[in-house]
C-alpha positions as CSV (number, residue, x, y, z in Angstrom):
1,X,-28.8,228.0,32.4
2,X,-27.7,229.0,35.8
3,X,-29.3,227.4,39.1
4,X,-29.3,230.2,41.5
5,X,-27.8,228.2,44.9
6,X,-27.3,224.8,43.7
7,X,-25.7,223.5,46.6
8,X,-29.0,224.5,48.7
9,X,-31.3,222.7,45.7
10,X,-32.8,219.6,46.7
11,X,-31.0,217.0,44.6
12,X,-34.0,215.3,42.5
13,X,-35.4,218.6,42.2
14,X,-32.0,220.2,40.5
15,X,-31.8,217.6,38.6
16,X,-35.1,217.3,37.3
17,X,-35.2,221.2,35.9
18,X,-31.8,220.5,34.5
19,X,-32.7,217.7,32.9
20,X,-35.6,220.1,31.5
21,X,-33.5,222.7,30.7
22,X,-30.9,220.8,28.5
23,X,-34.4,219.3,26.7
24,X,-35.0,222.5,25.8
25,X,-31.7,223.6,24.0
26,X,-29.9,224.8,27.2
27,X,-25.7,224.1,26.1
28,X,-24.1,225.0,29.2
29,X,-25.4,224.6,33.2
30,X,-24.0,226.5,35.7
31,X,-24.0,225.0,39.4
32,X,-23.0,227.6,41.5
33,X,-22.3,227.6,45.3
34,X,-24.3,231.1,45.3
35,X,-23.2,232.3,48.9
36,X,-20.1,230.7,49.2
37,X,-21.0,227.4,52.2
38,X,-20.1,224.8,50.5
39,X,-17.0,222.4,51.4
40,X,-14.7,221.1,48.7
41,X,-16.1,217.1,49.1
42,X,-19.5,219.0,48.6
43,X,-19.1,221.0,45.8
44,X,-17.8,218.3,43.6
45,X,-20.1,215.5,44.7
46,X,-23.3,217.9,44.0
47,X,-20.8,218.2,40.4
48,X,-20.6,213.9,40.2
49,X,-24.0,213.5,41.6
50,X,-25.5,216.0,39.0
51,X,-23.4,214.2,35.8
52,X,-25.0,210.7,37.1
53,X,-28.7,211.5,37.3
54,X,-29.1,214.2,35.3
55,X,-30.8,213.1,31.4
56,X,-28.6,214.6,28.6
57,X,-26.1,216.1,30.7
58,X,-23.9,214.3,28.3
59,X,-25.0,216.8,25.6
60,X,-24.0,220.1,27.2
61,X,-21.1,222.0,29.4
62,X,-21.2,221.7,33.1
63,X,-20.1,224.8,34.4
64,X,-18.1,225.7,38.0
65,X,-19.5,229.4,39.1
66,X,-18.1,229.7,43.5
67,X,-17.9,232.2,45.5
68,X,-15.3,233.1,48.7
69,X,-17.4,233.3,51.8
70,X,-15.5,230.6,53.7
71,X,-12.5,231.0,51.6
72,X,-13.0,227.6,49.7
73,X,-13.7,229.5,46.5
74,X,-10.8,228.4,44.5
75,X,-10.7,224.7,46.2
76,X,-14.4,224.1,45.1
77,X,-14.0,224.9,41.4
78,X,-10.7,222.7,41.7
79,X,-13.0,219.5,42.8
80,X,-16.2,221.0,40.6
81,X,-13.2,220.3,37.9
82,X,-12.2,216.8,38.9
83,X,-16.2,215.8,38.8
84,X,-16.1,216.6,35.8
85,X,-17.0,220.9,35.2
86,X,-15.8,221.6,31.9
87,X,-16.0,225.5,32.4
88,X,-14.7,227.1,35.7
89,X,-15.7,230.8,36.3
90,X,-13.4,232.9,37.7
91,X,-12.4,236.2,38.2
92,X,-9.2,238.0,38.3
93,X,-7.5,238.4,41.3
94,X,-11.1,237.1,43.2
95,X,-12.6,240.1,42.6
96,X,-16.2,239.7,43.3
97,X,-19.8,240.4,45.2
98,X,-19.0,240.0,49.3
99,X,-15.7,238.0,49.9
100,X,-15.3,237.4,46.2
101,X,-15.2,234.7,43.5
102,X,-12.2,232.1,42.5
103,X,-9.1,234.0,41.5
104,X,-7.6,233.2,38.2
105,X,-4.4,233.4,39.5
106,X,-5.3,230.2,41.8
107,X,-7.2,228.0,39.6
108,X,-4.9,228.4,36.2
């Protein structure tokens, strides 16, 4: 399940549907920063914040999914990662819609 702009979401809200979601037999949730504004202490306290409130996020893979805009791409998943992300999308090389994605090369 993928939130389209989770760092735009208002908190109960995001985690309510995700909360939903996982009842329903979602395995994986993907928080993206969607258009790229997030700053790193962001990015992984919406991460933290989600794994605290959410109900079953236990049961299923929290995924990292950022994109370039500011050029934070690659920092972000790093602290989405220390929250707790347990999948990090990522592209080679950063290649991606606009300024791009994390780069591989960067995150590995």
């Amino acid at each position: 399940m993928l939130v389209h702009c989770g760092i735009r979401s208002e908190k109960q809200f995001l985690y309510q549907i995700l909360g939903e979601v996982i009842n329903v037999g979602a395995t994986t949730v993907v928080i993206p920063d969607t258009v790229g504004i997030a700053m790193p202490f962001e990015y992984g306290n919406l991460i933290a914040d989600i794994k605290k409130n959410t109900p079953g996020i236990e049961n299923v893979i929290i995924a990292t999914h950022c994109h370039n805009d500011l050029g934070l791409a690659t920092a972000n998943t790093i602290e989405g990662a220390r929250a707790g992300a347990r999948q990090l999308e990522v592209t080679i090389n950063g290649i991606g819609e606009r300024a791009g994605n994390a780069s591989l090369e960067e995150v590995s």
